[in-house]
C-alpha positions as CSV (number, residue, x, y, z in Angstrom):
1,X,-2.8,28.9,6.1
2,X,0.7,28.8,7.0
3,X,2.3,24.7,6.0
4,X,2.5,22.7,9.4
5,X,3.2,18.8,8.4
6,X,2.3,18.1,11.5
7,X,-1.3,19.8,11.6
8,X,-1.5,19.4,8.0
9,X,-4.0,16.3,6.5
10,X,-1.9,13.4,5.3
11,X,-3.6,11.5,2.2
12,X,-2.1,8.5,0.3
13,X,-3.5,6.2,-2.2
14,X,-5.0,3.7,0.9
15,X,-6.7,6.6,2.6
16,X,-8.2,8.3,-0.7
17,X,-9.1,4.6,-1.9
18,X,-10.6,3.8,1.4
19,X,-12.7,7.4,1.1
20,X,-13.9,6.8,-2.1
21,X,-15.4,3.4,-1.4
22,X,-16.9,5.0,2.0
23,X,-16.6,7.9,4.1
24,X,-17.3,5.8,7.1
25,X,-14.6,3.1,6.1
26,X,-12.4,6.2,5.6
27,X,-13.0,7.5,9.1
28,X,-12.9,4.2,10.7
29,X,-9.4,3.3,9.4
30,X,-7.5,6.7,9.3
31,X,-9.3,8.7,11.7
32,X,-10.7,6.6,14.6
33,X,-8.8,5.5,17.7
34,X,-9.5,2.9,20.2
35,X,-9.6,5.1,23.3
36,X,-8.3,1.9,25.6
37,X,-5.0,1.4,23.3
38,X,-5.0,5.1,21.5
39,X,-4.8,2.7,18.3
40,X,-5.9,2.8,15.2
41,X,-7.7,-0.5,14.1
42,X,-7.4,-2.5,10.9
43,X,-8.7,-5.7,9.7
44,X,-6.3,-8.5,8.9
45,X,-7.4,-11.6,6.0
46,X,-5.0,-13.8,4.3
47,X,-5.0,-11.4,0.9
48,X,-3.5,-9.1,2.8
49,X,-1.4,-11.1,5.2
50,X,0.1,-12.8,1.6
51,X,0.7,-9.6,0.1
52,X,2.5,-8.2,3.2
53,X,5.2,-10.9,3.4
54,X,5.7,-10.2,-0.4
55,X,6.0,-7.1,-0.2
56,X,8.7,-7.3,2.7
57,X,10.7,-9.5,1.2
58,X,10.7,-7.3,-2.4
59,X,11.3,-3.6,-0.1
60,X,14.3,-5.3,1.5
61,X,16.1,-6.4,-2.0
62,X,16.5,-2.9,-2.6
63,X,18.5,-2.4,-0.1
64,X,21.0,-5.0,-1.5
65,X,23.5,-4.6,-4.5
66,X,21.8,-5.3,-7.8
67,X,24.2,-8.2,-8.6
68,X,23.6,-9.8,-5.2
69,X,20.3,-9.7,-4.5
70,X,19.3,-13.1,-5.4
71,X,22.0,-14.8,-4.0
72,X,20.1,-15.9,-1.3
73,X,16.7,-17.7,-2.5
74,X,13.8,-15.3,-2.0
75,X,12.1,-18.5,-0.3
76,X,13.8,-18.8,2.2
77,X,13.0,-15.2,3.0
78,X,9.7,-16.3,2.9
79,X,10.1,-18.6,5.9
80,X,11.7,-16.3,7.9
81,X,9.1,-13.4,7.0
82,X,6.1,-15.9,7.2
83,X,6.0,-15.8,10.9
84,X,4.5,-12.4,11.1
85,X,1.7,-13.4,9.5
86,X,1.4,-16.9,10.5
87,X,-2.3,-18.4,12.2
88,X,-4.4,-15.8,13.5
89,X,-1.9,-13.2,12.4
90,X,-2.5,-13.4,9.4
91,X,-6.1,-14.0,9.5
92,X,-6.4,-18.1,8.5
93,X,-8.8,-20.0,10.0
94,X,-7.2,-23.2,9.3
95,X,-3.7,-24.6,8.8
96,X,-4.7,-25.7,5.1
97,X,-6.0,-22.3,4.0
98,X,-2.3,-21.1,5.1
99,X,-0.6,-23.5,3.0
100,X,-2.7,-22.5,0.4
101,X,-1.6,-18.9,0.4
102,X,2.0,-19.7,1.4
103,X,2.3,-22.0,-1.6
104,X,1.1,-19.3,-4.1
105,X,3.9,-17.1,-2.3
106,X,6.3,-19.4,-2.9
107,X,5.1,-19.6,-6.5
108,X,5.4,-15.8,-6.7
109,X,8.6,-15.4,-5.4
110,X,10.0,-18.4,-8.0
111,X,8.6,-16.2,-10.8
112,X,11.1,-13.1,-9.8
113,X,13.5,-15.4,-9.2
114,X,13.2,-17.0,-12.6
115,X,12.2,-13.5,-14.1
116,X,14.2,-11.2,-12.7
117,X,14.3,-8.5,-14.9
118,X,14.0,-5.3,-13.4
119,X,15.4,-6.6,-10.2
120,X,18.7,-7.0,-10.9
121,X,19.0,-3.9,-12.6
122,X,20.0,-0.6,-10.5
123,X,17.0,0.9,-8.5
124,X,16.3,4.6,-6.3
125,X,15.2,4.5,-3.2
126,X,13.3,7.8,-2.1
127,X,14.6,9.7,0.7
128,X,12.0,9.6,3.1
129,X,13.6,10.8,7.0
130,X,12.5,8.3,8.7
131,X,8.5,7.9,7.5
132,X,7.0,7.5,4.0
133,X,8.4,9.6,1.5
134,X,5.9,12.7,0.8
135,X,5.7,16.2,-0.9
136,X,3.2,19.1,-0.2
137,X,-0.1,18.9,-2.6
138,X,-1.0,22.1,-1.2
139,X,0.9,24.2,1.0
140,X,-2.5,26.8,0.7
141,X,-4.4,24.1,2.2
142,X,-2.2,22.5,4.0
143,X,-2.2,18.7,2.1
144,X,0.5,16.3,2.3
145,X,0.4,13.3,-0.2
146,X,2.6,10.5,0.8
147,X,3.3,7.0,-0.2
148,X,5.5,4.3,-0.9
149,X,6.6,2.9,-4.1
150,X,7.0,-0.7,-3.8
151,X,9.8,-0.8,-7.0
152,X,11.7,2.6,-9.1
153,X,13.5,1.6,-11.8
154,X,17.0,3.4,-12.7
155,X,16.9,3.3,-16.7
156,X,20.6,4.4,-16.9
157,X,20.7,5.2,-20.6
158,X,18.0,7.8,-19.7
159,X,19.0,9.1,-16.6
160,X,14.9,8.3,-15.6
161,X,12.9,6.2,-13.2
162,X,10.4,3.2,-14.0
163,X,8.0,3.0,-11.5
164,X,6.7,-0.8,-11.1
165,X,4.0,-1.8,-8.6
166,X,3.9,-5.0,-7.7
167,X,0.4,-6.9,-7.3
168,X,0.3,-10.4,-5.4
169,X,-4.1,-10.5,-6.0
170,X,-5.6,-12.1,-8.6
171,X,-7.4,-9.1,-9.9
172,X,-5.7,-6.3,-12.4
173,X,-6.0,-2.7,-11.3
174,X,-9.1,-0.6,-12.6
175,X,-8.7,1.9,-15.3
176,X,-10.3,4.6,-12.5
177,X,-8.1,3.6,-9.6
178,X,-5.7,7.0,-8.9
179,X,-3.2,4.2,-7.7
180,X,-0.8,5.4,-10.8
181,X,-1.5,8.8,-10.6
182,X,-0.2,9.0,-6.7
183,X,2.9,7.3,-7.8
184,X,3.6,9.6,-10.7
185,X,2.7,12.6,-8.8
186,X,5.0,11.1,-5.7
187,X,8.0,9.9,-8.1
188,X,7.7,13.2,-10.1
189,X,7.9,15.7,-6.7
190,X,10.2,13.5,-4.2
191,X,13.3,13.0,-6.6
192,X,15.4,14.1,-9.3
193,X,14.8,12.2,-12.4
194,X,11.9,12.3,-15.0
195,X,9.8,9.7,-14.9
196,X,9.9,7.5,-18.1
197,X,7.2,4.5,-17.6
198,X,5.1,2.6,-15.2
199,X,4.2,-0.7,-14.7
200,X,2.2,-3.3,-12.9
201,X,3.7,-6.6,-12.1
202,X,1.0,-9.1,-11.6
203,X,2.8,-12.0,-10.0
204,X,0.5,-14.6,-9.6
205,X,-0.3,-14.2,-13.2
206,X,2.4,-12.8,-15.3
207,X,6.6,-13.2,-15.8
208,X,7.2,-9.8,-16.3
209,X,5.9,-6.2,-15.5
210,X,3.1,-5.5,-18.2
211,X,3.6,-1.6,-19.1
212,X,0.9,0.5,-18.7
213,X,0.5,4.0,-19.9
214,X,1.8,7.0,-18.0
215,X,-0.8,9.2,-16.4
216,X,-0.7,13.1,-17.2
217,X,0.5,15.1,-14.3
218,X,-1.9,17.6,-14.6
219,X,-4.4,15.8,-14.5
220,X,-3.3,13.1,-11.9
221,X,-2.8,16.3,-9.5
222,X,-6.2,17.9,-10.2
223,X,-7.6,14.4,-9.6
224,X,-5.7,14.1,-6.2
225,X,-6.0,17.3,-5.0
226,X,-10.0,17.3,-5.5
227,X,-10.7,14.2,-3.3
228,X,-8.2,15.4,-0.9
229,X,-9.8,18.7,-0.3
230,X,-13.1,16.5,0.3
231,X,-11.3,14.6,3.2
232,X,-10.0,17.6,4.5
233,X,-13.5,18.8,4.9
234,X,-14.9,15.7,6.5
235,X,-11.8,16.2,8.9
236,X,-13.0,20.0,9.5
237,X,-16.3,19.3,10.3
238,X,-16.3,15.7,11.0
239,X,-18.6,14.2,9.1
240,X,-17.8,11.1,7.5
241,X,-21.3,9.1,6.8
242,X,-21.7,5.9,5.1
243,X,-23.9,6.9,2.1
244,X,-25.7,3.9,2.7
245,X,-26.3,3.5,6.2
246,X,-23.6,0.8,6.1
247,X,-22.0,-1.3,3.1
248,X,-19.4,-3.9,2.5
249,X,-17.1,-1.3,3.0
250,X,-17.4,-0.1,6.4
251,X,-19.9,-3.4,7.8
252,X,-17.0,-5.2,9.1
253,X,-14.5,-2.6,10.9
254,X,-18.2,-1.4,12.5
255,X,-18.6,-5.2,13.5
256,X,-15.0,-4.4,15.5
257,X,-16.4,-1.8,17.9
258,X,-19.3,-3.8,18.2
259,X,-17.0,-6.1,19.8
260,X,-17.7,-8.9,17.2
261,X,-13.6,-9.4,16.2
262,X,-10.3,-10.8,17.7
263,X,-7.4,-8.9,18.5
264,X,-4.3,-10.8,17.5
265,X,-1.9,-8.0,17.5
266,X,-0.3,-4.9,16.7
267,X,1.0,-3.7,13.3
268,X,4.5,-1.8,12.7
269,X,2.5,1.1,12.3
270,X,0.6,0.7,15.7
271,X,-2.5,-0.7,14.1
272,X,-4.7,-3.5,16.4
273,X,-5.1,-6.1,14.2
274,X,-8.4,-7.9,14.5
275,X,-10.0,-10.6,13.0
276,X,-13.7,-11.2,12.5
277,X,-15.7,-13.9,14.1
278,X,-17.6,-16.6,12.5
279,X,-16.8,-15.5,9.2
């Protein structure tokens, strides 16, 4: 099959996490579209509404010098960034659960500020035109793996990248999760230099990224590629069936075409965001 990006199946590590956990959840967040909006639909809670205005704030430092970027206090970023995520937004039912998670942003964002490490040091920023930076897995099969790195790392003296990931939950990554493996396979096929190190950055927990080790290629890619082929068969023949007739997984994103969630909004990526009733 001749490559056609824009026929071809698009995974990333969300899509192949959310496939793993459930075929269903998989289909219901990558595939399925609201035929009233032509959206696809997502779920918004205050994890992920905290981790979003983190993340903001951290993707747009990069685009500042490495010897100004904390000039300005990354707090008061937080305030302005906040209001995409405030109330129903971000999912909080009440004003105190809010503050709670605001506060332990503000308590993040103190630790880089106090921390900074890698941050001041100089940093690549993947070419992407326009959308997430990607690379073909297969051009036979027609794959695309694509992400977004929150943080690389230029180690001058080696002419190589550090990849850091920054985590704002309160659980560390799982030896299993391919979340590693994507980024080493994306940083390895999307730009120049080798890849020296990875990290995670645990922020609620820890002052510095803790190093972990590097993931073979090889075997990252034969990893990839194997659950990737699987979705692009589920695509083919569209068959994506919760393997047990509905989990925690896939329960609550069925509960939103059951008409049992809010709309509050719409993502930057044209997502509805809902949020679940009585819950």
């Amino acid at each position: 099959m001749a490559k056609d990006k824009y026929k071809a199946v698009w995974v990333s590590h969300s899509s192949i996490a959310d496939f793993l956990k459930c075929p269903r959840l998989y289909y219901l967040r990558n595939v399925y579209k609201d035929p009233k909006t032509g959206h696809k639909i997502t779920i918004m809670q205050p994890p992920l509404a905290l981790g979003q205005a983190i993340h903001d704030i951290i993707d747009n430092l990069i685009n500042i010098p490495a010897e100004k970027r904390l000039l300005v206090p990354l707090t008061e970023s937080l305030e302005s960034n906040w209001a995409s995520v405030a109330g129903t937004l971000g999912g909080f039912k009440t004003p105190e659960e809010e503050k709670r998670y605001k506060d332990r942003g503000v308590k993040m964002l103190k630790t880089i500020e106090e921390n900074p490490g890698p941050i001041l040091n100089k940093a690549i920023r993947i070419k992407a035109d326009g959308g997430l930076p990607y690379y073909w897995l297969s051009e036979e099969d027609n794959i695309i793996l694509c992400g977004k790195i929150d943080w690389l790392e230029y180690l001058e003296k080696e002419d190589a990248v550090h990849i850091i990931d920054f985590k704002t939950g309160k659980n560390e990554e799982p030896e299993n999760s391919l979340q590693l493996p994507i980024y080493h396979l994306l940083a390895a096929n999307t730009q120049s230099r080798k890849v020296a190190k990875a990290s995670y950055w645990y922020l609620d927990s820890s002052t510095h990224p803790v190093e972990v080790k590097l993931p073979n290629l090889t075997e990252s890619y034969d990893q990839v590629y194997e659950v990737a082929r699987r979705i692009k068969l589920g695509r083919q023949i569209s068959y994506f069936k919760c393997p047990k007739g509905g989990c925690f997984a896939c329960k609550p994103l069925e509960r939103v075409l059951a008409g049992e969630a809010e709309l509050v909004g719409v993502s930057q990526y044209q997502q509805d965001i809902y949020i679940l009733n009585n819950v």
